[in-house]
C-alpha positions as CSV (number, residue, x, y, z in Angstrom):
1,X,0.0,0.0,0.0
2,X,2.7,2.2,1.0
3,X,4.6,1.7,-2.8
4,X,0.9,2.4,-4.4
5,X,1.1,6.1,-2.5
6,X,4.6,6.9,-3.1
7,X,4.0,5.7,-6.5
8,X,0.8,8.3,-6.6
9,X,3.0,10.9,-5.4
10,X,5.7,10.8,-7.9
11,X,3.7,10.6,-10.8
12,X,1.6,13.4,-9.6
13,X,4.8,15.3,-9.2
14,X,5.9,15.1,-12.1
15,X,2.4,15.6,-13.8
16,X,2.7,19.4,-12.0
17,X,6.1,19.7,-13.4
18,X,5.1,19.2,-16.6
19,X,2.0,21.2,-16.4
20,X,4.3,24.3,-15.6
21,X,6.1,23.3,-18.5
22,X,3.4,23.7,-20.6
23,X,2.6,27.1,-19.2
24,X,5.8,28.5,-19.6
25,X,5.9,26.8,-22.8
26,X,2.5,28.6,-23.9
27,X,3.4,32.3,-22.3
28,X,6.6,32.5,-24.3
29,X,4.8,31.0,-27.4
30,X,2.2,34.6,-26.7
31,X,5.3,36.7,-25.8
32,X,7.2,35.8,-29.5
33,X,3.9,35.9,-31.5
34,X,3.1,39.5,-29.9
35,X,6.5,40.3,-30.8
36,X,6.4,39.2,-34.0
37,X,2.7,40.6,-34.6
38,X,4.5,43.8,-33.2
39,X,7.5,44.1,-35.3
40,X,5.1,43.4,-38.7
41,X,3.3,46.6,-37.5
42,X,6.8,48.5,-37.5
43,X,7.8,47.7,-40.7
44,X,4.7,48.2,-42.2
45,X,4.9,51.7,-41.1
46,X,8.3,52.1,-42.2
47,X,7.4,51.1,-45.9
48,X,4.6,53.5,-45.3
49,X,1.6,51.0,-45.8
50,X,0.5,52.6,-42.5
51,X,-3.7,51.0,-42.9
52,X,-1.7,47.5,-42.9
53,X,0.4,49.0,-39.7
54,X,-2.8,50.0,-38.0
55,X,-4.3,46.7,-38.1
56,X,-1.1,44.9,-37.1
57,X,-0.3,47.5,-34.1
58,X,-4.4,47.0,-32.9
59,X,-3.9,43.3,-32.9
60,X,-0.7,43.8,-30.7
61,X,-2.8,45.4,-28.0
62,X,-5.4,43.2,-28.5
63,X,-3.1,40.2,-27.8
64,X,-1.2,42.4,-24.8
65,X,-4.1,42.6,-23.2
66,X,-5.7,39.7,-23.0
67,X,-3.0,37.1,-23.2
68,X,0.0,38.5,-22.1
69,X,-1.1,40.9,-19.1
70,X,-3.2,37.9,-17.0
71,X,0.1,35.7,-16.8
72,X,2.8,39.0,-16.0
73,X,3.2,39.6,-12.4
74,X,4.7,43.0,-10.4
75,X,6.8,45.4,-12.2
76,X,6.0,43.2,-15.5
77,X,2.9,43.9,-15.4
78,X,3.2,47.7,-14.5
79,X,5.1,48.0,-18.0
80,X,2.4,46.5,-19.6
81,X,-0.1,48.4,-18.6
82,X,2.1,52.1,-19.0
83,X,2.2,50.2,-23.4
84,X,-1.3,49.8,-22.8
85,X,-2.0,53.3,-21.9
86,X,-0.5,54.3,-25.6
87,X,-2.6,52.3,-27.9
88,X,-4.9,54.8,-28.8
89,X,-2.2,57.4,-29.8
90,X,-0.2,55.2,-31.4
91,X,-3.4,53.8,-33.9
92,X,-4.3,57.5,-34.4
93,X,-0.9,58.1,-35.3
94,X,-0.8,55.2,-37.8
95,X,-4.5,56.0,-39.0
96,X,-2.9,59.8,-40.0
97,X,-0.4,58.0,-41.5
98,X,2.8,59.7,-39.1
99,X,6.4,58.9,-40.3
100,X,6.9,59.0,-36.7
101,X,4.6,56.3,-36.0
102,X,7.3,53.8,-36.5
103,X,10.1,55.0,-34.3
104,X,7.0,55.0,-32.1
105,X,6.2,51.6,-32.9
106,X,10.3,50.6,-32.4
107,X,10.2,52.2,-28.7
108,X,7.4,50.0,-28.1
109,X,9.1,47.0,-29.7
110,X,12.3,47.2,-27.6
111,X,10.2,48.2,-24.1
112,X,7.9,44.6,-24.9
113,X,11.5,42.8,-25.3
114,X,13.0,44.3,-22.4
115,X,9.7,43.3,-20.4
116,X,9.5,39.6,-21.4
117,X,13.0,38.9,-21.4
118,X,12.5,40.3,-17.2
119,X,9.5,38.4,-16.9
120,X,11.4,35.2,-18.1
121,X,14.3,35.8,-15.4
122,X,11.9,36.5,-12.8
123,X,10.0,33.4,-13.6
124,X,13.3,30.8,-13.5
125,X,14.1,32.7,-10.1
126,X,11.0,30.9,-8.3
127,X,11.5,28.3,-6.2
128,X,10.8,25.0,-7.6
129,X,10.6,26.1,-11.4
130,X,12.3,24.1,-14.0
């Protein structure tokens, strides 16, 4: 009986481990696509097809908000919320079709980087992470 529980026990150990896996897995998956979905927004603006830029820069936000912010914690978080804060500015910009929309855009870019590349050393800091 006692080999059935500690038997239990491992196996559900290493189902939680690989459950976190997946999760971190998944949040950097978000983090690279937002990134990606980002830097298609900048380079659209900076071939002046500033419509396309639009629509790729409001899909960033989008995606900032509702899959990236929910799994940031603290200061992470915080930075999201101050690129949040920009969104409307920044698609009014593009929808004027501003020049300086895309330096905008590359602030925005390196900030996001600079965010999730904290986020993923804060994360491997915890305690029991892989």
């Amino acid at each position: 009986m006692l080999g059935l529980v500690a038997g239990f026990l491992l196996q559900y150990a290493q189902l939680d481990r690989a459950r976190r896996q997946v999760a971190d897995a998944t949040s950097a998956l978000q983090a690279a696509r937002l990134e990606s979905t980002l830097s298609a927004a900048m380079i659209e603006a900076q071939r002046g097809r500033f419509e396309v830029a639009r629509q790729h820069a409001s899909d960033f936000y989008t995606g900032l908000q509702r899959r990236l912010l929910p799994v940031l914690d603290g200061a992470s978080q915080g930075d999201v919320r101050t690129m949040l804060t920009e969104r409307d500015s920044i698609i009014t910009s593009l929808a004027r079709n501003d020049p300086a929309s895309a330096g905008t855009l590359t602030g925005v870019l390196v900030r996001l980087r600079e965010t999730v590349h904290r986020a993923a050393l804060d994360s491997s800091n915890v305690p029991g992470a892989p």
